[in-house]
C-alpha positions as CSV (number, residue, x, y, z in Angstrom):
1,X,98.3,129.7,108.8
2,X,95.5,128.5,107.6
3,X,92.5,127.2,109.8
4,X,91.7,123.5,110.2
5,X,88.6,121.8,111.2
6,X,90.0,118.3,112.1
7,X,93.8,119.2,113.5
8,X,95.5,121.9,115.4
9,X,99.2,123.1,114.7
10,X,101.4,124.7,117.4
11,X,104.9,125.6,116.4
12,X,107.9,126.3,119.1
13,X,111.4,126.4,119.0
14,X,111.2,125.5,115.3
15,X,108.7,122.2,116.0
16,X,105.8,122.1,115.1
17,X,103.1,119.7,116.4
18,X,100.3,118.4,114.4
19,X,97.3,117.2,116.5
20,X,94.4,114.7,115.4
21,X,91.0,116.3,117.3
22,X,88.7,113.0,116.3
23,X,88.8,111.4,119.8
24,X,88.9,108.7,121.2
25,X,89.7,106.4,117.6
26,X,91.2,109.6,115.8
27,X,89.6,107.6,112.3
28,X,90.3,109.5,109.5
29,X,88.7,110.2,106.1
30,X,90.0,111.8,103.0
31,X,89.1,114.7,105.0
32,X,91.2,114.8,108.0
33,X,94.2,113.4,105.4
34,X,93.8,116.3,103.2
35,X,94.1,118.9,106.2
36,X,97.3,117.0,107.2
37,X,98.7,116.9,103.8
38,X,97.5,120.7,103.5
39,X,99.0,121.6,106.9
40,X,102.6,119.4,105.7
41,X,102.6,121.7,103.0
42,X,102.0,124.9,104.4
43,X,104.8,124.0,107.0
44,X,107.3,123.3,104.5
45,X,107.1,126.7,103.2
46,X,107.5,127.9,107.2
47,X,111.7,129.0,108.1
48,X,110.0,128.7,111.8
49,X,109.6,125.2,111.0
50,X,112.2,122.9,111.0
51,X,110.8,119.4,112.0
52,X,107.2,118.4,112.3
53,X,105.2,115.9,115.5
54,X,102.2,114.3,114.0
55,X,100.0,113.1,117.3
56,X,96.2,112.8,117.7
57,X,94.3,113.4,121.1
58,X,92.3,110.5,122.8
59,X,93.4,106.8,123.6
60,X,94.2,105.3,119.6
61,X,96.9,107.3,117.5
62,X,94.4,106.3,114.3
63,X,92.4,103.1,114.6
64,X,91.9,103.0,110.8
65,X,89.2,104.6,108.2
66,X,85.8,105.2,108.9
67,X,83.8,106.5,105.4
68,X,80.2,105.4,107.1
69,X,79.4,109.2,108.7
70,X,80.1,111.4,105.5
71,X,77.0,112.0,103.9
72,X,79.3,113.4,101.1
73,X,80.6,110.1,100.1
74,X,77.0,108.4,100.1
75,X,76.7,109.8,96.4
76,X,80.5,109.3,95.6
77,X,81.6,106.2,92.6
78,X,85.1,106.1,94.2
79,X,85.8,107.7,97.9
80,X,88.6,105.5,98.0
81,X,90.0,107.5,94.6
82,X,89.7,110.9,96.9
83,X,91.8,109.3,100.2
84,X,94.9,108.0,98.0
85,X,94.9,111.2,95.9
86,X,95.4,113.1,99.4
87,X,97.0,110.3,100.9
88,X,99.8,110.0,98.5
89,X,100.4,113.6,99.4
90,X,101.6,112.7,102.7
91,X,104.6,111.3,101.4
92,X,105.8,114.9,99.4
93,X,106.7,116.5,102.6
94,X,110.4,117.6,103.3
95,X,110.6,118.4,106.2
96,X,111.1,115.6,108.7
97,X,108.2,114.1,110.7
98,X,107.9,112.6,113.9
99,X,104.9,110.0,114.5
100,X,103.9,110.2,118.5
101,X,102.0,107.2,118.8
102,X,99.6,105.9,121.5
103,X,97.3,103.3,121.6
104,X,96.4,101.8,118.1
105,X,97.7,102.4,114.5
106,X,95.8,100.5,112.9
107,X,95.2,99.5,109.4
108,X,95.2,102.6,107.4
109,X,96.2,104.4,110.8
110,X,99.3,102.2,110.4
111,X,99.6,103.7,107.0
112,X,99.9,107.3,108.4
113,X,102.2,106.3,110.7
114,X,104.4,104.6,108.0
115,X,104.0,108.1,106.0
116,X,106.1,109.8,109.0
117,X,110.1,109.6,108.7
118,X,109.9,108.1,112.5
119,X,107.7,106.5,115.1
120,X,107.7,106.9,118.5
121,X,105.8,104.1,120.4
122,X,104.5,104.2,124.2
123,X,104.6,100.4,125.7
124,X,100.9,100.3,124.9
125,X,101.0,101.1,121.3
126,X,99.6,99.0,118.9
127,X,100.7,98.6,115.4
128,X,98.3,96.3,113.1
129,X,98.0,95.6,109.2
130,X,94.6,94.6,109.7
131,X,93.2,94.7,105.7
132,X,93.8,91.0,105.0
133,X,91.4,89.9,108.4
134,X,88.9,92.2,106.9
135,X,89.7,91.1,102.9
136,X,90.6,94.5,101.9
137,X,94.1,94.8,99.6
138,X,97.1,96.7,101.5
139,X,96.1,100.0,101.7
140,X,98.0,103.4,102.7
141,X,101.0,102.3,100.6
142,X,101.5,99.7,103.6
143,X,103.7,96.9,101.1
144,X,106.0,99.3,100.7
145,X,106.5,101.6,103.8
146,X,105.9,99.2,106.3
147,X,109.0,96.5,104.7
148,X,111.1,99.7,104.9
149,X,110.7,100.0,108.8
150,X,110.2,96.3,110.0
151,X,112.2,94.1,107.5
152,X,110.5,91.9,104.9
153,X,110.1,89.0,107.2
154,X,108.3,90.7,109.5
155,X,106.3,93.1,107.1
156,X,105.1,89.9,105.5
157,X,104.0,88.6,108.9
158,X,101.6,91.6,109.8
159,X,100.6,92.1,106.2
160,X,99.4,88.1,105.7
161,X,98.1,87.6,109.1
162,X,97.1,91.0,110.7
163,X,99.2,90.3,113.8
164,X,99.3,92.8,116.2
165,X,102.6,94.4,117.1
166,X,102.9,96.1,121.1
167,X,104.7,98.8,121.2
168,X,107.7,97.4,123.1
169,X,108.6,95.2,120.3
């Protein structure tokens, strides 16, 4: 397997765990979703991998984007170009994925939680579709994954207002 800077993978008895090292908000970059999309991949090809966890160390599953610290995207036209072309990536896999979530998914953390075939919440897990508070369009593919999981009534509800959802609910 190949080596990543931003995740660690662990397989046993034919699961394999993905793991988000970007503690404590786990933000991501186009980056950290290439060398999930990358590491999706390589474990589809994988017989000793049957079903994949997707998980992140620290107290928020993803707590959104943050493009501000890579110098590499200061000179860049369109970073946002780079994320959905790994992004969209996500959503190739076969192999069925498991979203461990603690803490907040939110915004385009949402989004990779939406790209997972299900979520698995702790009572203090936090889902938010924050883009319209901060007058960004739906990102991540949110209008249609997130109708998908929650209904359209309720999609609509976290989509036009950026209401939080606990994990409980």
């Amino acid at each position: 397997m190949k080596d990543y800077n931003e995740i660690s993978i662990h397989i046993e008895d034919y699961v394999a765990k993905i793991e988000i090292h970007r503690p404590p908000n786990n933000f991501f970059d186009f980056v950290l979703i290439g060398e999930i999309a990358d590491a999706f991949h390589e474990l589809d090809e994988l017989d000793e991998c049957r079903c994949i966890i997707l998980c992140s160390e620290g107290k928020h599953f993803c707590a959104g984007a943050n493009f501000y610290g890579e110098k590499n995207l200061q000179n860049d036209i369109d970073p946002i170009s780079k994320l959905y072309k790994e992004a969209v990536r996500l959503f190739r896999n076969k192999k069925p994925v498991i979203a461990a979530i603690q803490g907040g998914a939110i915004g385009g953390g949402l989004g990779v939680a939406l790209a997972a075939d299900f979520r698995i919440g702790c009572s203090e897990a936090r889902f938010s579709a924050n883009f319209s508070r901060l007058a960004f369009h739906q990102g991540f593919g949110t209008t249609i994954t997130l109708p998908r999981v929650v209904g359209q009534q309720n999609a609509a509800l976290m989509l036009l207002t950026g209401r939080r959802i606990k994990g409980e609910e």
